[in-house]
C-alpha positions in Angstrom: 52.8 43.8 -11.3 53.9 46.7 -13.6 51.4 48.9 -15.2 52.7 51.1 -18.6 50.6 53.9 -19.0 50.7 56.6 -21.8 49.4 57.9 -25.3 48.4 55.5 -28.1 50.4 56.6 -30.4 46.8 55.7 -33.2 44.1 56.9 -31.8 45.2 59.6 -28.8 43.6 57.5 -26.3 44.9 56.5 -23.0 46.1 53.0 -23.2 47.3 51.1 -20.1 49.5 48.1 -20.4 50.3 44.7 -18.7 52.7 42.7 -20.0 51.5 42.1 -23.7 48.1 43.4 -22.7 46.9 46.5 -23.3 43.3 48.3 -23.1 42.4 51.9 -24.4 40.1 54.3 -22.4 38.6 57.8 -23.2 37.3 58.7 -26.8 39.8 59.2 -29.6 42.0 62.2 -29.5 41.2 63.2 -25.6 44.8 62.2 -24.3 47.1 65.6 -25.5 50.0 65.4 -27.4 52.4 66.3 -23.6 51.9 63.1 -22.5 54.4 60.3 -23.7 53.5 57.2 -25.3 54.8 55.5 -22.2 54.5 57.6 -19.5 54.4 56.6 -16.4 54.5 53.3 -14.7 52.9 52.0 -11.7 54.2 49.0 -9.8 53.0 47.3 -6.5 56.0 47.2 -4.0 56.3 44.4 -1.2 53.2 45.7 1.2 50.5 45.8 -1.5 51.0 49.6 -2.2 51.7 51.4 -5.3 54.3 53.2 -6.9 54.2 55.7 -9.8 57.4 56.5 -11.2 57.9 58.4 -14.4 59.4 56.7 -17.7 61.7 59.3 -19.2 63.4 62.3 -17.6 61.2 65.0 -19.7 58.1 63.5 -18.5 55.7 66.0 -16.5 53.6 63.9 -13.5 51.2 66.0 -10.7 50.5 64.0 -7.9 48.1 65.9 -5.6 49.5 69.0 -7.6 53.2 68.8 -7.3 55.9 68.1 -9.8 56.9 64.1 -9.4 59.2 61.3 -10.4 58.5 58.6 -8.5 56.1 58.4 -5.4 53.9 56.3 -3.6 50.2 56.6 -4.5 46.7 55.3 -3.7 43.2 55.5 -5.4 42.9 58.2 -3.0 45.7 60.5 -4.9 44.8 63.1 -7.5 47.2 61.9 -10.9 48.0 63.9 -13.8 49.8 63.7 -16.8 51.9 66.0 -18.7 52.5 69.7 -18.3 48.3 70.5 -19.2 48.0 67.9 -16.4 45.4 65.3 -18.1 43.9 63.5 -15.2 44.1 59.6 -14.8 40.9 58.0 -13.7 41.8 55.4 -10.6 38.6 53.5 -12.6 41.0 53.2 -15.3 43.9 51.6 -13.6 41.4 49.2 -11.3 39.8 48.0 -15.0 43.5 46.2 -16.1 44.8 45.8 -12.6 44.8 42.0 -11.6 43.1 41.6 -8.0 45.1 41.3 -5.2 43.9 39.1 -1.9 45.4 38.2 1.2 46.3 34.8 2.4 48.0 35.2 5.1 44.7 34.4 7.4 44.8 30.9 5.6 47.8 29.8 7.8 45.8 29.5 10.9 43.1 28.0 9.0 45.2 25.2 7.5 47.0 24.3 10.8 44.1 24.1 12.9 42.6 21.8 10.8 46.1 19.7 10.0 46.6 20.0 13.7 42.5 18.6 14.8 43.2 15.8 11.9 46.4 14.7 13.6 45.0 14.9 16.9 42.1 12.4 15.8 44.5 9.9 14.0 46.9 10.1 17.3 43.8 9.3 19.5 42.7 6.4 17.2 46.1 4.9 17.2 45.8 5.0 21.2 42.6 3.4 20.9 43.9 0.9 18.4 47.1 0.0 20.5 45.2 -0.3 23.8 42.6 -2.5 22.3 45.6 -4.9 21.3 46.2 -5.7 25.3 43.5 -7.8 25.4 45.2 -10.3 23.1 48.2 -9.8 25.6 46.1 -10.4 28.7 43.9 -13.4 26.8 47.7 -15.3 26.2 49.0 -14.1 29.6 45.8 -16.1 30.8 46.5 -19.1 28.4 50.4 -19.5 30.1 49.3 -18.7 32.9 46.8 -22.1 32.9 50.0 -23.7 31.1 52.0 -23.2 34.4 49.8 -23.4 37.4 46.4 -24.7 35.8 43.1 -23.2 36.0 44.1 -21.2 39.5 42.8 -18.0 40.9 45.0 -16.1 38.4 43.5 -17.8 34.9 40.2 -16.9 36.0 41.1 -13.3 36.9 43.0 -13.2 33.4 40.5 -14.7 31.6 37.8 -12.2 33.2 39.9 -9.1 33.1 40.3 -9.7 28.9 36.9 -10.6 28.8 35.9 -6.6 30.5 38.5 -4.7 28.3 37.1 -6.7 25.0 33.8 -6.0 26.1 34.5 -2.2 27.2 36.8 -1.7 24.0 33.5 -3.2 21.7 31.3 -0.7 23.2 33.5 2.0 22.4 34.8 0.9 19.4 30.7 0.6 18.5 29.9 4.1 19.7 32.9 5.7 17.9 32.2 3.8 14.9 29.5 6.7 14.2 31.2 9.3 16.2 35.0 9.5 14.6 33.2 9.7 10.8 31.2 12.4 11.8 34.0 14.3 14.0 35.9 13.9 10.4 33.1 14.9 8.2 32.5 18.6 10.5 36.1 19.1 10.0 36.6 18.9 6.5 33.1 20.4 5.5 34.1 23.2 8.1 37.8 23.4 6.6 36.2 23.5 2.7 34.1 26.5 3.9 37.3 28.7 5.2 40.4 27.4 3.2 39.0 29.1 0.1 40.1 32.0 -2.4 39.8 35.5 -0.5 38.5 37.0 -3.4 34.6 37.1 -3.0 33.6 36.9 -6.1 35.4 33.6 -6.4 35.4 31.9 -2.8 36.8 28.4 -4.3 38.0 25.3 -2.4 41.7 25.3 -2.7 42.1 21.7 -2.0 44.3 20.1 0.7 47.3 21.4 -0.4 49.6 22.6 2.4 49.6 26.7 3.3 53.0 26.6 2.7 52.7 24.9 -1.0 49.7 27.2 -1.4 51.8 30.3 -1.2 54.3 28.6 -3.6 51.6 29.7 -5.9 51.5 34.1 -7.2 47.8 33.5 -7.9 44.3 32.4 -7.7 44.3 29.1 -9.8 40.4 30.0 -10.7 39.9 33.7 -10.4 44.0 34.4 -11.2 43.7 37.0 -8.5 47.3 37.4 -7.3 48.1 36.4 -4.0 49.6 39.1 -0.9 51.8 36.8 1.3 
């Protein structure tokens, strides 16, 4: 993000630029004649800070009260312009400057729910395949009457596919309500906390992967731009 700041050149206000976008600030003729129609820029570097750097080598710019051409500042720092040191409002700068959010903390919130989901899809696989030894058993039972008759060994077939089918129902019948629900807490859960940091925006942003997620620079609601 790059922010233009100077002089308009029409009404001797201070206008502040972004991109094609610019905003005026101060009542006509209060910005001095010393300070340049492009001024000073302030850009945010890789941490989320700012930088102030002046535009042209006879520009005059007092940070905290001493002479600068480029330095790192916060809202915190005292900024003037020009050699009779016109002060720049922070208010100013915050009015154009797009918000800025972190989402780093949506990483863990995206892998503990991608890795809960997987660990319920892996359990009802197990479930799933274990269920499918009763068929096994029940034809084990059927060859085994095929070979030796109705022995000792059908019987304990037949009644060992017969507990496992009725075990399996009664779980399958108590998960039945249970697994839906389990899902349900995690994504109502998961919509609550994988949303825009910004809090005056706070929207869902859908079960797209972190790592496609921070494909994106910004907010696709708010347009707040993101910190990675």
């Amino acid at each position: 993000m790059e922010i233009i700041i100077g002089r308009d050149k029409e009404t001797q206000q201070l206008r502040l630029s972004i991109g094609n976008q610019s905003k005026l600030f101060g009542t006509p003729g209060s910005v001095p004649d010393y300070v340049s129609r492009q001024h000073v820029k302030l850009t945010t570097d890789d941490r989320g800070g700012f930088v102030l750097t002046n535009l042209k080598a006879t520009n005059v710019t007092y940070v905290n009260g001493l002479s600068v051409d480029s330095k790192h500042v916060s809202e915190k720092d005292k900024i003037e312009l020009g050699p009779t040191r016109f002060p720049l409002d922070w208010s100013f700068v915050e009015q154009v400057m797009p918000k800025i959010v972190d989402i780093r903390p949506l990483e863990e919130v995206w892998n503990n729910y991608h890795e809960t989901k997987m660990k319920y899809q892996i359990a009802e696989r197990k479930f799933n395949a274990l269920r499918s030894a009763t068929g096994i058993i029940t034809m084990a039972a059927m060859l085994a009457s095929l070979l030796g008759g109705r022995g000792t060994i059908y019987y304990i077939m037949y009644g060992l596919a017969i507990g496992i089918t009725l075990a399996f129902t009664i779980k399958a019948y108590i998960g039945s309500s249970k697994i839906p629900k389990q899902n349900d807490e995690l994504d109502r859960d998961f919509k609550k906390r994988y949303v825009c940091p910004n809090p005056k925006c706070n929207h869902f942003l859908g079960y797209s992967s972190y790592d496609i997620l921070s494909q994106n620079k910004n907010c696709p609601y708010c347009k707040a731009q993101y910190r990675k």
